[in-house]
N, C-alpha and C positions, 0 to 999 in steps of 0.2 A: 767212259770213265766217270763223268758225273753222274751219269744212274747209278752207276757202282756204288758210290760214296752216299745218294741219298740214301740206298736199299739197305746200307750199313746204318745210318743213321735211325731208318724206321724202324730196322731192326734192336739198335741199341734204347729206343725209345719202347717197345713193346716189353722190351725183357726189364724195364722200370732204372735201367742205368742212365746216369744224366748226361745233357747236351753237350757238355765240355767236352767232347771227346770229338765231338760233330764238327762246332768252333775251330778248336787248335787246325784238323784237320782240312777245315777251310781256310786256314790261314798260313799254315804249310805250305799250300798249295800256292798262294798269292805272292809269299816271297818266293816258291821256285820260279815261279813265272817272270817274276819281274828282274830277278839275277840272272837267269838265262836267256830271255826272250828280248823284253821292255829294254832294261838299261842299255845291252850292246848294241841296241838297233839304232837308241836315240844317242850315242857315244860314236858310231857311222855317220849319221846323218851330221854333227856338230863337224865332224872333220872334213866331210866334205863338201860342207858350207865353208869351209874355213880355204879350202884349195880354191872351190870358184870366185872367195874375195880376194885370194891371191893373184887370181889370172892378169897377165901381161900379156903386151903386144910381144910377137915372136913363141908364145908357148903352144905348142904341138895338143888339141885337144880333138875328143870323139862326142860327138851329138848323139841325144839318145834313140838317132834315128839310124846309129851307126855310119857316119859320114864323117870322114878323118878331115881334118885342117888346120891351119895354125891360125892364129888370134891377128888380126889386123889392126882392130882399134874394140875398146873395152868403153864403153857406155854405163850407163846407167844400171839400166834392168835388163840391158843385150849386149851382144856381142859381136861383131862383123868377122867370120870368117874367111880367110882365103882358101878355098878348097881346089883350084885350081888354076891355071895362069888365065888371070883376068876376068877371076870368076867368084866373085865375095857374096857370100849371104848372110843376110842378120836372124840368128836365133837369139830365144829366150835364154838367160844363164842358168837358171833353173834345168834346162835339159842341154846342160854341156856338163863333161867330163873329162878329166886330166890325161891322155893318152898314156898308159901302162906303162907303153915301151919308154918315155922321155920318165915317167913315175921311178921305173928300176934302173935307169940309170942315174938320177939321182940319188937315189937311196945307194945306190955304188960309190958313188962321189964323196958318202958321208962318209 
């Protein structure tokens, strides 16, 4: 697609019409990017920073190692897991996520 647009360009530039046309088209391009692409991803990411500084003891969360369990004790910069009876591990919060299933039924609740 970029060759496309330069090959437009050299071409509007041999036939003596000016670079405005090059320009806009560059920049066309920058706002679709950033409305479609940029913005929603970093609009994702703010909310689900916003759930991991929510996390409580007792919430149902999935690692991103895919290992279900609930929250036992909330740290710092980790989290102790209960994934089993009598079986607690500390991950990073950075690679924990809110389990779907306890997400939709909340959002039921509202």
């Amino acid at each position: 697609m970029l060759n496309l647009i330069l090959l437009q360009a050299q071409n509007a530039q041999a036939q003596g019409q000016s670079q405005w046309g090059f320009w806009v088209m560059m920049i066309l391009i920058f706002v679709v990017f950033y409305f479609f692409m940029i913005r929603p991803q970093s609009k994702k990411q703010k909310e689900l920073q916003k759930q991991r500084d929510a996390l409580k003891k007792g919430d149902r969360v999935v690692t991103a190692g895919g290992i279900y369990g609930e929250v036992k004790e909330v740290q710092e910069n980790a989290l102790l897991i209960t994934i089993a009876k009598d079986i607690v591990i500390k991950v990073d919060k950075q690679s924990v996520y809110v389990d779907a299933g306890e997400a939709v039924a909340d959002q039921a609740k509202k």
